[in-house]
C-alpha positions as CSV (number, residue, x, y, z in Angstrom):
1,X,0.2,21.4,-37.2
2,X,-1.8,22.1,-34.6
3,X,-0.7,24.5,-31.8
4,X,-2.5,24.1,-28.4
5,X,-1.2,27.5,-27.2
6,X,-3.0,29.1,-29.9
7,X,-6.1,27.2,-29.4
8,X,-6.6,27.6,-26.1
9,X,-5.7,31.1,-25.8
10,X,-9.1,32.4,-25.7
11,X,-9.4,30.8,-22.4
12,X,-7.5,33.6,-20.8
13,X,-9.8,36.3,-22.7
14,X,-12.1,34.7,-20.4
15,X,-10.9,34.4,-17.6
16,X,-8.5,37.1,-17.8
17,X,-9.0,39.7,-14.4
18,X,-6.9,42.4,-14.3
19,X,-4.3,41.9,-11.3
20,X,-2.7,44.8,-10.0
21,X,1.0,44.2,-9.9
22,X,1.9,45.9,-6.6
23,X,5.2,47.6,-5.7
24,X,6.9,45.9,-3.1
25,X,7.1,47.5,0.5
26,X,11.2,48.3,0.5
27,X,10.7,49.4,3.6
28,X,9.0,46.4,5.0
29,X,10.8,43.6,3.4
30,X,14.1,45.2,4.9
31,X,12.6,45.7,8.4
32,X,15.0,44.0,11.3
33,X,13.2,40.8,12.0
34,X,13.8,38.7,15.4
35,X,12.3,35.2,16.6
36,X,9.4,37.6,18.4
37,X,8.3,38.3,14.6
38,X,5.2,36.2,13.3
39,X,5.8,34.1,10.2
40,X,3.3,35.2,8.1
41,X,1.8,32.5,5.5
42,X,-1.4,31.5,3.7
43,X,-4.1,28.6,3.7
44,X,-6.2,30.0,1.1
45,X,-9.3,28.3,2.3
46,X,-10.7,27.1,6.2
47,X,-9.4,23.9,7.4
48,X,-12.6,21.6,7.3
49,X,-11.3,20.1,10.2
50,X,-8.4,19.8,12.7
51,X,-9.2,16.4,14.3
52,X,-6.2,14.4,12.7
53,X,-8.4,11.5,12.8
54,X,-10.9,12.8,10.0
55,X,-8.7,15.2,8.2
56,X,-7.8,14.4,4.6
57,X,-7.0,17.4,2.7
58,X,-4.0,19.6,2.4
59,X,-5.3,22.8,4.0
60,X,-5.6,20.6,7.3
61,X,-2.6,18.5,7.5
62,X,-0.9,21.7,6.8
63,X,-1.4,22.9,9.9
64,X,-1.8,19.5,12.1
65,X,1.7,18.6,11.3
66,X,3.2,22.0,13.2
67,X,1.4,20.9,16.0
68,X,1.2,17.2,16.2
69,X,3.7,14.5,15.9
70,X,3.6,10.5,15.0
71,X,5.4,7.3,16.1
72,X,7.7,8.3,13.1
73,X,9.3,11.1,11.0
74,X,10.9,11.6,8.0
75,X,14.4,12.3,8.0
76,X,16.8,13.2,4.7
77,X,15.5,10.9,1.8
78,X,12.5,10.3,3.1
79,X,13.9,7.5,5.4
80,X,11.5,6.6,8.8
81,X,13.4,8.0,11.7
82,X,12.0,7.5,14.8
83,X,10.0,10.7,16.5
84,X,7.5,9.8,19.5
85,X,8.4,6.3,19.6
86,X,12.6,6.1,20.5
87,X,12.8,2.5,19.1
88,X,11.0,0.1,17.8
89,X,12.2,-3.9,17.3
90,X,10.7,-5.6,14.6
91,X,9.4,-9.8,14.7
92,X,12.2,-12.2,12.0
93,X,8.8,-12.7,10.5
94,X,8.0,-9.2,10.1
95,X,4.4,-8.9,11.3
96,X,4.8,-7.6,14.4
97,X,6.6,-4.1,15.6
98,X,7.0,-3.3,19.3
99,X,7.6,0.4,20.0
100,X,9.2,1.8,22.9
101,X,7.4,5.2,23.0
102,X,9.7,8.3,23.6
103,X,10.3,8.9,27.5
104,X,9.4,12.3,28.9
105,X,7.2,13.4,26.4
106,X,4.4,15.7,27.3
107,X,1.3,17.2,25.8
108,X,1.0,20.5,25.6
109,X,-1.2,20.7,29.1
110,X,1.5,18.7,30.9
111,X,-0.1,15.0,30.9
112,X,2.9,12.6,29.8
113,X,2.3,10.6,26.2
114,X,1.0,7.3,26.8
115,X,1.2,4.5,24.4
116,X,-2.7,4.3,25.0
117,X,-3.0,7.4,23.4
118,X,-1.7,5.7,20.0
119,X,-4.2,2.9,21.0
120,X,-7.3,5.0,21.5
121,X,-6.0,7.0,18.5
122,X,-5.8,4.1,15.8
123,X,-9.3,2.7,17.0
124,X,-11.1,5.7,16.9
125,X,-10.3,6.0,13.3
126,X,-10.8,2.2,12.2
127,X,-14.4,2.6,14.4
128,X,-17.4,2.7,12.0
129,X,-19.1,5.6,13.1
130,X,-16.2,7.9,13.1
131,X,-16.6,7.5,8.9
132,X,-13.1,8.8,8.9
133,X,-11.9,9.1,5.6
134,X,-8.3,7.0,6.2
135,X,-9.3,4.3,7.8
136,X,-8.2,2.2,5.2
137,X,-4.6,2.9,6.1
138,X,-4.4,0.6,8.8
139,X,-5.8,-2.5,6.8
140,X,-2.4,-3.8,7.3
141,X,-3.4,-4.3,11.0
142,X,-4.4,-7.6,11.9
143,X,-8.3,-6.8,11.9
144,X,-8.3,-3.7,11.2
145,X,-10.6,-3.9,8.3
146,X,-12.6,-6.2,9.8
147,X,-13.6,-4.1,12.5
148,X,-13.5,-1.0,10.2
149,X,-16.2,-2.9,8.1
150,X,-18.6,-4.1,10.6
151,X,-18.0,-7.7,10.2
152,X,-16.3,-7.6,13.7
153,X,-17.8,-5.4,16.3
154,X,-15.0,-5.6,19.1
155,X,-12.2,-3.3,18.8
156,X,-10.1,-6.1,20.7
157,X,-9.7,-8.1,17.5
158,X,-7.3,-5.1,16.2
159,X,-3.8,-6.0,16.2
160,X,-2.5,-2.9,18.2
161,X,-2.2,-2.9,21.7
162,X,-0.8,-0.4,24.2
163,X,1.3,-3.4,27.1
164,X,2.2,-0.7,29.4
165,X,2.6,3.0,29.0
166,X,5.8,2.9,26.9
167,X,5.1,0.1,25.1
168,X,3.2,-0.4,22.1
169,X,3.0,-3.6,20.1
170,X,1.5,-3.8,16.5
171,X,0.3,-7.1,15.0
172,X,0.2,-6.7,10.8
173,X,-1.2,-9.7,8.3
174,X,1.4,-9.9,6.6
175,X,5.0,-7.9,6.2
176,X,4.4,-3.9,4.9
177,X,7.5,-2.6,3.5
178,X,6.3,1.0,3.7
179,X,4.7,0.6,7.3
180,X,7.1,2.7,9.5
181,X,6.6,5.5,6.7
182,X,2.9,5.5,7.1
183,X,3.1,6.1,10.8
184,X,4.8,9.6,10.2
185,X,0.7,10.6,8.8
186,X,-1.4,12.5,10.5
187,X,-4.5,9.6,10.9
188,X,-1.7,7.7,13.0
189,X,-1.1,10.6,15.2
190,X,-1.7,9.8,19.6
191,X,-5.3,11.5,20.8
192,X,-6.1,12.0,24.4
193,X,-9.9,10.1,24.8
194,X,-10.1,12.5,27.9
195,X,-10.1,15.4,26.0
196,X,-12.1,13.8,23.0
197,X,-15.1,12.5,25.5
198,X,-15.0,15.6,27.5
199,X,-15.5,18.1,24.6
200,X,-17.0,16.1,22.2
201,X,-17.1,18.2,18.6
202,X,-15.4,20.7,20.3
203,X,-12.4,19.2,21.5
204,X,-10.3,21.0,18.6
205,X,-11.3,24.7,20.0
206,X,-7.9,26.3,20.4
207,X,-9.0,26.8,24.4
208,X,-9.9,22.3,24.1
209,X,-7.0,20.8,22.1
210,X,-4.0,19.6,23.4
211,X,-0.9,19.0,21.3
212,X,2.6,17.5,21.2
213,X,4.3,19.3,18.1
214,X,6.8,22.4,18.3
215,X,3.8,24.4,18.2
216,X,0.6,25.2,19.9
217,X,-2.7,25.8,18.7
218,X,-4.2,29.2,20.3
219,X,-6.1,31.2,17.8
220,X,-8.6,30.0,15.0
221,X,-11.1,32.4,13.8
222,X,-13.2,30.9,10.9
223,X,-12.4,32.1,7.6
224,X,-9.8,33.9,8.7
225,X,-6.9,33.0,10.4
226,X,-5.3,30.7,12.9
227,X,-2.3,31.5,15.3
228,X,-0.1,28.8,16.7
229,X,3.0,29.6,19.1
230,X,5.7,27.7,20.3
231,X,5.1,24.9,22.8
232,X,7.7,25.5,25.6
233,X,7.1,21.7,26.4
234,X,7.9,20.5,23.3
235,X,10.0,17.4,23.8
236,X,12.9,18.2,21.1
237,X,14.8,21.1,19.6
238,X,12.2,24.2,20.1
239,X,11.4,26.3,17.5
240,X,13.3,28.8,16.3
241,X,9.9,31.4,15.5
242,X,8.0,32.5,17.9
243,X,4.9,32.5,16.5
244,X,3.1,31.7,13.1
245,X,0.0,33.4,11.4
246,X,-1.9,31.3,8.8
247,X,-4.1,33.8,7.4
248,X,-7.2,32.4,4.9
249,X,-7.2,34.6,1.8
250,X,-8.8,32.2,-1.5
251,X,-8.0,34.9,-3.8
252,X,-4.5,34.1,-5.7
253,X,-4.8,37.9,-6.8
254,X,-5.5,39.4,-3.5
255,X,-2.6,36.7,-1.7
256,X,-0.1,38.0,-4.7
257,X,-0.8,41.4,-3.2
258,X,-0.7,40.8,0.3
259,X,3.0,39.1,-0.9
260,X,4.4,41.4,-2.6
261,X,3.2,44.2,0.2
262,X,5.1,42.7,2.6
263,X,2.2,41.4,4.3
264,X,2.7,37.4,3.7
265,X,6.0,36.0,3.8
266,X,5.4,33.0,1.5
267,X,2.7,32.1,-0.8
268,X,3.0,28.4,-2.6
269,X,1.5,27.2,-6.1
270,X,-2.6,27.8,-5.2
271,X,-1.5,31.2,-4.1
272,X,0.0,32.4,-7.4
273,X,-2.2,33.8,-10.2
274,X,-1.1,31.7,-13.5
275,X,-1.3,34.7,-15.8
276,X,1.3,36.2,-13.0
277,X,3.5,33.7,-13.7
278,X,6.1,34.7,-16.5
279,X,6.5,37.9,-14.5
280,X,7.0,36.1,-11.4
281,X,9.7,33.2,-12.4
282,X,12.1,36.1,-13.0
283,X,12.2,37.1,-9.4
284,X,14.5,36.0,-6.8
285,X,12.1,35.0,-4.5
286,X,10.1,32.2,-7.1
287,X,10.7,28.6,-6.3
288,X,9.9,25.9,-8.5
289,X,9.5,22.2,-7.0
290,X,9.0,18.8,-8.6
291,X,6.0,16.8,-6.4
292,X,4.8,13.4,-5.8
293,X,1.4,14.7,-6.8
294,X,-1.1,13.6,-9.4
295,X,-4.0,15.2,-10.6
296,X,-6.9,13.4,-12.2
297,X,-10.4,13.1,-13.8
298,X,-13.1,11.2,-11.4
299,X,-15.7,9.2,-13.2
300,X,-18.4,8.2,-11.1
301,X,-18.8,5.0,-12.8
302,X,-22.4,4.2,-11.3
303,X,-23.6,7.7,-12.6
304,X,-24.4,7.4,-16.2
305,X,-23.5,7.9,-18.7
306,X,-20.0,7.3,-17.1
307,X,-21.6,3.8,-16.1
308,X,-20.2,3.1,-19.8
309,X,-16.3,2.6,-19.7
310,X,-16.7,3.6,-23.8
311,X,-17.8,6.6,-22.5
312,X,-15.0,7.1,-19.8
313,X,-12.3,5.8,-22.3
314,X,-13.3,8.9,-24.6
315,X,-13.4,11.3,-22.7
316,X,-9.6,10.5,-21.0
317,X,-8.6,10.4,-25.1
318,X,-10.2,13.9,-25.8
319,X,-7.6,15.5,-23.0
320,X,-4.6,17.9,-24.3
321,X,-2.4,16.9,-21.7
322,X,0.2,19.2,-22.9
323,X,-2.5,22.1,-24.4
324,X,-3.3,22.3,-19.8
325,X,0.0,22.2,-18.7
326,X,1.0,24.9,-21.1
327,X,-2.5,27.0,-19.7
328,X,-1.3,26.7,-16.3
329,X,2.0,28.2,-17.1
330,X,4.0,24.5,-17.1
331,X,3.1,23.7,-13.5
332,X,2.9,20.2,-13.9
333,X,4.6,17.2,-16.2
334,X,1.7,15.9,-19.0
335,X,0.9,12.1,-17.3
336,X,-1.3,9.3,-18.3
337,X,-0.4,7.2,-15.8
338,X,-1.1,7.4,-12.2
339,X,2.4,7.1,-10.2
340,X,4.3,10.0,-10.0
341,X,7.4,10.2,-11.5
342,X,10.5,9.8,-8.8
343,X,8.7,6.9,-7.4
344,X,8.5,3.0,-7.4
345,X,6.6,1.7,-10.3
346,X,6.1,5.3,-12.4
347,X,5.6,4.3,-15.7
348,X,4.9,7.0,-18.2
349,X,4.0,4.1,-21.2
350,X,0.4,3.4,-19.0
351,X,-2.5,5.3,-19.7
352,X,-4.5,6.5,-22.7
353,X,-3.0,9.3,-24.5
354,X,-4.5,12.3,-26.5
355,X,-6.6,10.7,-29.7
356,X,-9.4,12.2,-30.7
357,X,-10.3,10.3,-33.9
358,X,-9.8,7.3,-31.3
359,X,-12.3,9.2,-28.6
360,X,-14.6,9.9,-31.0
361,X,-14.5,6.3,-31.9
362,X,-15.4,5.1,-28.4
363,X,-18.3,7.5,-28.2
364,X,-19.8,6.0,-30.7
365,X,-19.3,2.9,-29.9
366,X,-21.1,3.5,-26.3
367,X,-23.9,4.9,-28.2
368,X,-23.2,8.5,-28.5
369,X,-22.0,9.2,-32.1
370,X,-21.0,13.2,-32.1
371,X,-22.1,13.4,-28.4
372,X,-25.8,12.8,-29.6
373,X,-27.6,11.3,-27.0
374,X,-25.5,12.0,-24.0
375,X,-27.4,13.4,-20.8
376,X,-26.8,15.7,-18.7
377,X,-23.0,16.1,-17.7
378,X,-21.7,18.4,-14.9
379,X,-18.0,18.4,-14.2
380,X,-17.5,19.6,-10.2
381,X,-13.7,21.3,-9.8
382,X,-12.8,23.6,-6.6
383,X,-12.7,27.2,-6.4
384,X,-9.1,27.2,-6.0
385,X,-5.9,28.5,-7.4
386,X,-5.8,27.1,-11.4
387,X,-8.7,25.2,-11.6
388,X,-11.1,27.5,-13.1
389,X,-8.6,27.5,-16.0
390,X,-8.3,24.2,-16.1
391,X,-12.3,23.4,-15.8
392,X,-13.0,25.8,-18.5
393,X,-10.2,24.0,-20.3
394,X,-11.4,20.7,-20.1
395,X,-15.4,21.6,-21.1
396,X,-14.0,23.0,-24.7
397,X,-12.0,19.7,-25.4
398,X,-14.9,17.8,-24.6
399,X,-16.9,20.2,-26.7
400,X,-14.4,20.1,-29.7
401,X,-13.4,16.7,-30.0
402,X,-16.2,14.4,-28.5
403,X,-19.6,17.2,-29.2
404,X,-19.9,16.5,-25.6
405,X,-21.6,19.5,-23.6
406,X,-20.4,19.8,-19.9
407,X,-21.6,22.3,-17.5
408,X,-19.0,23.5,-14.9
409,X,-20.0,23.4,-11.0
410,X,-17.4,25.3,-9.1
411,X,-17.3,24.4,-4.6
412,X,-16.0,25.7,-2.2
413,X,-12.7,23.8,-0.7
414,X,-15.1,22.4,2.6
415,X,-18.0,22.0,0.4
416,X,-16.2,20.4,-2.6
417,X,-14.8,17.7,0.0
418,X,-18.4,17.3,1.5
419,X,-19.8,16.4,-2.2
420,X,-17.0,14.0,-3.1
421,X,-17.8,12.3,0.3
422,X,-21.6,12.0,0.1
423,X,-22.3,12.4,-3.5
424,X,-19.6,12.2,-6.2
425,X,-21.1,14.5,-9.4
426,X,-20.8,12.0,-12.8
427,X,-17.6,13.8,-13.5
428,X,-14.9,15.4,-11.2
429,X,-11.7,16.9,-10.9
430,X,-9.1,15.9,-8.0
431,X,-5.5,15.4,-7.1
432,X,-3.6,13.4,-4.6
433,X,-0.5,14.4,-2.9
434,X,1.5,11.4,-1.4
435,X,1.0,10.9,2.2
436,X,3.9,8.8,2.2
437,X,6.7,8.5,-0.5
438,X,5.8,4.6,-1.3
439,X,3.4,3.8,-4.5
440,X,1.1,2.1,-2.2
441,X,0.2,5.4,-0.8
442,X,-1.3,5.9,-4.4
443,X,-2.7,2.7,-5.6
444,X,-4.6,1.9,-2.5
445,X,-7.0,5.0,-3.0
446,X,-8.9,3.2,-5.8
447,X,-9.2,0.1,-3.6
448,X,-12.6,-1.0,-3.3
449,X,-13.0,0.0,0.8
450,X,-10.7,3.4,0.4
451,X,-12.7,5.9,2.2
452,X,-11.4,8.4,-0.4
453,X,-12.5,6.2,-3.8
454,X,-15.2,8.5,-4.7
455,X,-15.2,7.0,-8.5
456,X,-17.5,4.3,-6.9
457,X,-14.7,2.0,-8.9
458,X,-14.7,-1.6,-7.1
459,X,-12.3,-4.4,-8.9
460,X,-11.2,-7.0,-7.2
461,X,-8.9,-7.6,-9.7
462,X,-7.2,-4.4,-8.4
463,X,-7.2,-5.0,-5.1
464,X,-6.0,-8.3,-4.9
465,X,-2.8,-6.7,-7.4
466,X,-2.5,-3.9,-4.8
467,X,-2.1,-6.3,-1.7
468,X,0.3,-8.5,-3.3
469,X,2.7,-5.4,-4.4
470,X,2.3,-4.5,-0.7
471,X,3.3,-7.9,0.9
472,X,6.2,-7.8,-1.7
473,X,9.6,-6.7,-0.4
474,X,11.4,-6.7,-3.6
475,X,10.9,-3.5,-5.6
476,X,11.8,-5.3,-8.7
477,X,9.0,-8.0,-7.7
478,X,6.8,-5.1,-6.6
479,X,6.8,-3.0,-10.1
480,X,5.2,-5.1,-12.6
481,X,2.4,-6.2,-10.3
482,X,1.6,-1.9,-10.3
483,X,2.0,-1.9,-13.7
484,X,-0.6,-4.4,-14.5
485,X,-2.7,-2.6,-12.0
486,X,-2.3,0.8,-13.3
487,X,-3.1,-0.4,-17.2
488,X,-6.6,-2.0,-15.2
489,X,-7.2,1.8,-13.7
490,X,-6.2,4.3,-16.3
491,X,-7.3,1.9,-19.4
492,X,-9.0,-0.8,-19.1
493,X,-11.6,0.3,-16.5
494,X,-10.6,3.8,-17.1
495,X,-11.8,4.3,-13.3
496,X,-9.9,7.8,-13.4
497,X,-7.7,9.8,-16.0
498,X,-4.9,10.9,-15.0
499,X,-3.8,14.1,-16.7
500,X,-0.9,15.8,-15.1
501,X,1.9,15.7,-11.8
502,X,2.6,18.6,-10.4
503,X,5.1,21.3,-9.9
504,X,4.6,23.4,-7.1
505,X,5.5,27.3,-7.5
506,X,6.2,29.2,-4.6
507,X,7.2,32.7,-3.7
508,X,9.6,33.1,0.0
509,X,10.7,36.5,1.2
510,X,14.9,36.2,0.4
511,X,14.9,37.0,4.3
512,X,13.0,33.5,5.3
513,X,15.2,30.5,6.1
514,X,14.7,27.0,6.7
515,X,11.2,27.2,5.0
516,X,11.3,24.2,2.0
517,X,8.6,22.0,0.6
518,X,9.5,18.6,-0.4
519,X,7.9,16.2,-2.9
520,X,5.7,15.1,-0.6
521,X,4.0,18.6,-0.1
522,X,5.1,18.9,3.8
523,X,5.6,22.4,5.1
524,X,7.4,22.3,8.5
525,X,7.9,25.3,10.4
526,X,10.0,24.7,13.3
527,X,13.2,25.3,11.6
528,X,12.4,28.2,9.7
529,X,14.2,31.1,11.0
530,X,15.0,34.9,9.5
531,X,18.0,35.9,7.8
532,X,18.9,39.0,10.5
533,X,17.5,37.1,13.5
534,X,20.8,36.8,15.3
535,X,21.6,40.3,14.6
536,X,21.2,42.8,18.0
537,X,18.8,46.1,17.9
């Protein structure tokens, strides 16, 4: 029988770099620490951008959500509580949510939170020229789409609409179960248009931006690190830290060092070198965390030869599902199906499994018998954490089982967002955390107009599935319509193949408190306090 470990194991002969297991500082990691002492983390990689409206990737919301703040926030369970609005009351039909926004809030320079500023927000992103990314989100928005598309050009035909300064009322098409959930993402955040028309591309300069989260944004200095401190006009509890230090180190080997140094205080999953793992998980300080992420294989189905769903369909079949989890030291649960486990309409029986007589099969079928034929292929990953391993992985399946020969193309985080956005490669790999903990947050990405479809995937089909399941308020009415949608994704269009959830691995100094990461990937700081902080010099 065949053992993947074995098989694979010349991947690490390849890859292997000797990392040099540092000694950790006694003397640092026992220091007295107060709320004057910086919290010391890493990015791994520059932010692309901190304007909330275009932001899409973790790096970025990691850091807007310490200093910014939405209508909503997530409370224990995941359960909308409200945050900048105090109360909202919701229509008997259920389309339309008034929101009393939170009295005596201020941004960060002072100027008191108007519900305009949600307003201007919201229809900055839906404009057409901003491009952003999640516009799509607000499709629930009576004409929000419409004007998001063009076919409208007046922003007055979008359902939301700022009454007076505390009161904003939202107009949807049709009920959204998971609505108030949305609003506690980033792309829903309030944005001052003074400060966005005054400093145009620069209005995000830590000496521009103004925020309205427990923290400030003062430092950012490309490449290397940002600096936020505590907002003293922060509208709720303050924070308990002072100060926070997001440094930007993209080498796992060089963070691991930093770490155990006593330089970092935390490091999470892209931080940690795999082969470091078994020595690692025996520490204290290792955390292991189950996450309402996915990560899949991107077909560009207008490049070919991935224009052919044959050709698609084999190579999701010619995938070891378990052979990579294993490689990447079990961070993740094998998947074929696309909604996480823990969620609304997970269902591990959809997708196509490992087969590769059956692969093979399909390749032939499409016209490339033994992977004769095929062109060109290159396979674009980003130059982060375990995805070398898991590029290098991938290209010797496809070699093995399908003949197929795939060059690798490795980006830059900014860079690898930038190509996904302008020019998908035939074949890709990507992942997608849950912005919200509602299965909607996961099927709507493939939907024909999702900013962040970069398959080039449209079915109708699909969407029309998608909105239903949306409009539905019964879960058990909800489910099989994403289960008929999922089988049309992962195998009958074969639009992406999904090949593992995650489990995220971090490391946290025994003398950090408060400092968690949920399923949903969120990494709040304003709680996080040290063990000996209340103790006097």
């Amino acid at each position: 029988m065949r053992n993947p470990a074995h098989l694979y194991a010349v991947l690490f002969l390849l890859l292997l770099i000797p990392v040099a297991a540092c000694d950790r500082d006694k003397e640092r990691d026992s220091a007295r620490r107060t709320p004057s002492t910086p919290l010391r983390i890493n990015l791994a990689t520059e932010p692309p951008t901190l304007d909330w409206t275009l932001a899409r990737d973790y790096t970025s919301i990691t850091v807007i959500i310490n200093f910014m703040q939405g209508l909503t926030c997530f409370e224990e369970g995941f359960v909308p509580e409200p945050c900048l609005a105090e109360s909202w009351e919701i229509s008997d039909d259920k389309k339309t949510i008034t929101f009393k926004i939170r009295e005596g809030v201020v941004w960060s320079d002072g100027v008191p939170l108007k519900a305009g500023d949600f307003e201007y927000s919201w229809k900055r992103l839906l404009k057409p020229e901003t491009a952003a990314g999640y516009a799509y989100f607000l499709y629930d928005v009576e004409g929000a789409r419409e004007f998001n598309t063009g076919v409208v050009k007046s922003p007055d035909i979008v359902g939301v609409n700022a009454v007076d300064d505390r009161t904003l009322v939202v107009r949807l098409k049709a009920p959204a179960s998971y609505f108030l959930s949305l609003l506690t993402f980033s792309s829903t955040f309030p944005l001052r248009q003074d400060i966005v028309e005054k400093y145009g591309i620069e209005w995000t300069k830590p000496e521009n931006i103004v925020s309205i989260g427990p923290y400030n944004l003062v430092e950012w200095r490309h490449h290397e690190r940002l600096t936020l401190l505590k907002n003293p006009k922060y509208w709720d509890a303050e924070a308990t830290l002072e100060q926070v230090v997001m440094i930007m180190s993209g080498n796992p080997s060089s963070a691991l060092a930093l770490y155990e140094s006593g330089e970092l205080d935390f490091l999470d999953g892209k931080d940690i070198p795999t082969l470091e793992v078994p020595r690692l998980r025996k520490l204290p300080d290792f955390k292991k965390n189950a996450q309402f992420r996915g990560n899949y294989i991107g077909f560009n189905t207008k490049k070919p030869p991935f224009n052919n769903k044959l050709v698609r369909k084999a190579f999701s079949a010619a995938i070891d599902r378990s052979a990579v989890v294993e490689l990447i030291q079990g961070a993740g649960i094998p998947s074929t199906s696309w909604i996480p486990k823990g969620m609304l309409g997970h269902n591990p029986s959809i997708g196509i499994d490992f087969d590769p007589e059956r692969a093979r099969k399909w390749l032939a079928e499409a016209g490339y018998p033994g992977g004769k034929g095929l062109p060109e292929i290159w396979f674009l990953y980003p130059d982060l954490g375990s995805n070398p391993i898991i590029a290098v992985a991938l290209q010797s399946m496809w070699k093995k089982w399908l003949g197929a020969e795939v060059k690798l193309n490795n980006q830059e985080w900014k860079v690898y967002l930038s190509t996904l956005k302008t020019d998908p490669p035939q074949i890709y790999r990507a992942g997608w955390g849950a912005d919200y903990p509602d299965p909607h947050n996961f099927m709507n990405l493939f939907e024909c107009k999702s900013g962040n479809n970069h398959t080039r995937w449209c079915s109708p089909k699909f969407d029309s599935l998608i909105e239903a399941a949306a409009r539905e308020i019964d879960p058990a009415k909800r489910t099989p319509l994403y289960d008929e949608a999922q089988r049309l994704l992962t195998e009958t269009d074969v639009a992406i193949a999904p090949f593992f959830t995650s489990i995220q691995y971090s490391m946290i100094k025994p003398y950090v408190r408060g400092l968690e990461i949920n399923e949903l990937s969120l990494i709040f700081l304003d709680k996080v306090t040290y063990k000996d902080s209340q103790n006097k010099d």
